[in-house]
C-alpha distance (Angstrom), angle and dihedral (degrees) to the residues before:
residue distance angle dihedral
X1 . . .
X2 3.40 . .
X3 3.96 127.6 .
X4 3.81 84.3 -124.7
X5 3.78 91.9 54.3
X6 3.66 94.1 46.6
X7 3.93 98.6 50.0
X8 4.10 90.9 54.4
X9 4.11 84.8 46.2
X10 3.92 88.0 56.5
X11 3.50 92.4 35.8
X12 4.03 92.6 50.6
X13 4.05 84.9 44.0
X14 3.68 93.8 55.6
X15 3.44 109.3 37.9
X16 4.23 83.7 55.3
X17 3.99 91.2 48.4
X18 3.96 83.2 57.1
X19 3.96 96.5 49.0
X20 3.91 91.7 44.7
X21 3.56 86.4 76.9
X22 3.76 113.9 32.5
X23 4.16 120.9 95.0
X24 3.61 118.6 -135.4
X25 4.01 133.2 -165.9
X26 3.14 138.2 -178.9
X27 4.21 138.0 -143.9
X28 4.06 134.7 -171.0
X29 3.45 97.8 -130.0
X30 4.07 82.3 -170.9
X31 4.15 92.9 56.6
X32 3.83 88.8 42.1
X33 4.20 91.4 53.0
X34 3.71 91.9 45.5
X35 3.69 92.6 53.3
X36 3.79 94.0 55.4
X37 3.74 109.1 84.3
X38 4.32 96.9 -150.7
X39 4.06 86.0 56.4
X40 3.99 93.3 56.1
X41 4.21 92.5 35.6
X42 4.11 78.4 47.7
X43 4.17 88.1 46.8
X44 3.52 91.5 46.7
X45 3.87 99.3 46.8
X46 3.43 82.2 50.1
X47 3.68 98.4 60.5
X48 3.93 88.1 47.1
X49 3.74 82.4 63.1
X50 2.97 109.1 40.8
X51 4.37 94.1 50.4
X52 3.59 83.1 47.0
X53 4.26 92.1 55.1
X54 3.81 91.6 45.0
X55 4.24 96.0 47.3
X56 3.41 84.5 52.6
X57 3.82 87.0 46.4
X58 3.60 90.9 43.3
X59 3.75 93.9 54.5
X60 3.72 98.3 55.8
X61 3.54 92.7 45.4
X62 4.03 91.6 51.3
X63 3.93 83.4 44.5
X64 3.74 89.0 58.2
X65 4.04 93.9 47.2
X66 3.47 90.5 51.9
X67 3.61 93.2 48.4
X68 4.16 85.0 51.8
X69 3.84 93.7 44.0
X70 4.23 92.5 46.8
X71 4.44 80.4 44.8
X72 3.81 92.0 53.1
X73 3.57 91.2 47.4
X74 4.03 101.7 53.6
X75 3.58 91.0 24.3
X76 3.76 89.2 114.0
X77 4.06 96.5 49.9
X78 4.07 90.0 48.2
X79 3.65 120.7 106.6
X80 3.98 119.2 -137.8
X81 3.79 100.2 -94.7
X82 3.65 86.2 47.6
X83 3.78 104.2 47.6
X84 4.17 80.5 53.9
X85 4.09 93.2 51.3
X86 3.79 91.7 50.5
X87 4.20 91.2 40.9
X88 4.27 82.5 52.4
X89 3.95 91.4 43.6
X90 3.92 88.2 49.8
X91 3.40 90.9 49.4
X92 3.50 100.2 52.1
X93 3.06 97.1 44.3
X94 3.90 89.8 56.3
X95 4.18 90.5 45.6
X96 4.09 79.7 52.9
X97 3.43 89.0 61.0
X98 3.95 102.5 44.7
X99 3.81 89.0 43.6
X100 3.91 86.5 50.4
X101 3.83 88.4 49.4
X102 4.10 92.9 50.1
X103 3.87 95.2 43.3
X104 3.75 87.6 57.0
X105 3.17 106.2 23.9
X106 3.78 109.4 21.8
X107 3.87 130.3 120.7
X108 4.13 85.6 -76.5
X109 3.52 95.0 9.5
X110 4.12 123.0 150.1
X111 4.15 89.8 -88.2
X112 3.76 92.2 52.7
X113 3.80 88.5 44.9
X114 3.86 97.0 42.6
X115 3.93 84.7 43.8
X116 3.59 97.4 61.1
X117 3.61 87.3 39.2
X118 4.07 95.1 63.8
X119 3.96 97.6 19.9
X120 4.13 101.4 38.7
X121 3.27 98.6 69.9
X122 3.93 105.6 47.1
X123 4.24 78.6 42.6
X124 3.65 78.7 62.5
X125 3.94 104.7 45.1
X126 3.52 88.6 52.7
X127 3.73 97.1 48.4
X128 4.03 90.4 53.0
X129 3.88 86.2 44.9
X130 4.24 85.2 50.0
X131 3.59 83.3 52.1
X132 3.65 104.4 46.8
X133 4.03 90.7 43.5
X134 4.04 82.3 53.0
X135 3.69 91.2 47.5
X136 3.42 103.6 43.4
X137 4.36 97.6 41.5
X138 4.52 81.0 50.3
X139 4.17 79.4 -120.5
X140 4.15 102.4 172.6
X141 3.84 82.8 -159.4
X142 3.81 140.4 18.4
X143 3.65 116.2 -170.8
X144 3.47 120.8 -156.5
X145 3.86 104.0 -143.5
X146 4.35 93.7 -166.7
X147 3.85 81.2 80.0
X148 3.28 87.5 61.0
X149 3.82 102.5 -149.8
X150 3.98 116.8 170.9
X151 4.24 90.0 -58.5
X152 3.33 90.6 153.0
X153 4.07 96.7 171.4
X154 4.17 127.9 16.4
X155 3.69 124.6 -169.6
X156 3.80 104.9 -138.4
X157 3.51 88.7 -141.1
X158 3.92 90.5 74.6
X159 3.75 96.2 52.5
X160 3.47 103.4 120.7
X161 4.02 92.4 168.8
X162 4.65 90.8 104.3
X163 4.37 70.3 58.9
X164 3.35 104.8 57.7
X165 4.13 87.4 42.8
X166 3.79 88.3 53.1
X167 4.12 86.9 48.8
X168 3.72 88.5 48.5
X169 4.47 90.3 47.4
X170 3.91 88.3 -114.0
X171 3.84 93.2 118.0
């Protein structure tokens, strides 16, 4: 056998020995969030922002269209210098717009900001409470199953997500 062979047996043979004895749990982060009444109030002010943002979005875009439409029509009639004052009102009307989009809706625009504003700290009560159910039950692992990485099966019995709502005071 060859020394190669023999290192992954060992290595096969211990990492097994460890699991034997280690407890695991999992939670659904996503059932836990929409069981706490400030995330959905949070989700739903959200939403009121966010349709707000994109009407206002929405109008300066249908602004600019109607400036192009209204262009295309007296195009014909316009002299030079004011075929290139329309072009420059079209196009900042349409730079508006995308400058609209990225300051509230950007990378770190005011939604992403405002988001982690409202959501970021429930995120945060409920990964302490995670941690404390972990903690407490001597879990080695607790999966949150929301993320939905490759579980393929779950035991009920190890859903420790009613926990974390009684650690949060929503049970």
């Amino acid at each position: 056998m060859s020394l190669k062979k023999i290192f992954i047996t060992v290595l096969v043979a211990l990492t097994a020995q460890t699991l034997i004895g280690q407890r695991f749990a999992y939670v659904d982060t996503r059932y836990i969030l929409n069981n706490i009444p400030a995330y959905e109030s949070a989700q739903e002010q959200l939403k009121i922002i966010m349709d707000e943002w994109q009407e206002e979005i929405s109008a300066v875009n249908d602004e600019a269209n109607r400036l192009i439409k209204l262009y295309e029509v007296e195009k014909i009639l316009l002299s030079e210098d004011l075929k290139k004052k329309r072009e420059e009102e079209i196009d900042d009307k349409q730079k508006e717009a995308k400058r609209l989009q990225d300051k509230y809706f950007g990378k770190n625009g005011s939604f992403f900001q405002k988001r982690q504003e409202l959501i970021k700290p429930i995120q945060d009560q409920v990964f302490n409470a995670i941690k404390d159910v972990g903690t407490e039950g001597n879990f080695a692992i607790v999966i949150d199953i929301a993320s939905g990485l490759g579980v393929v099966y779950n035991d009920p019995k190890y859903d420790k997500s009613e926990e974390v709502l009684q650690k949060l005071g929503y049970r």
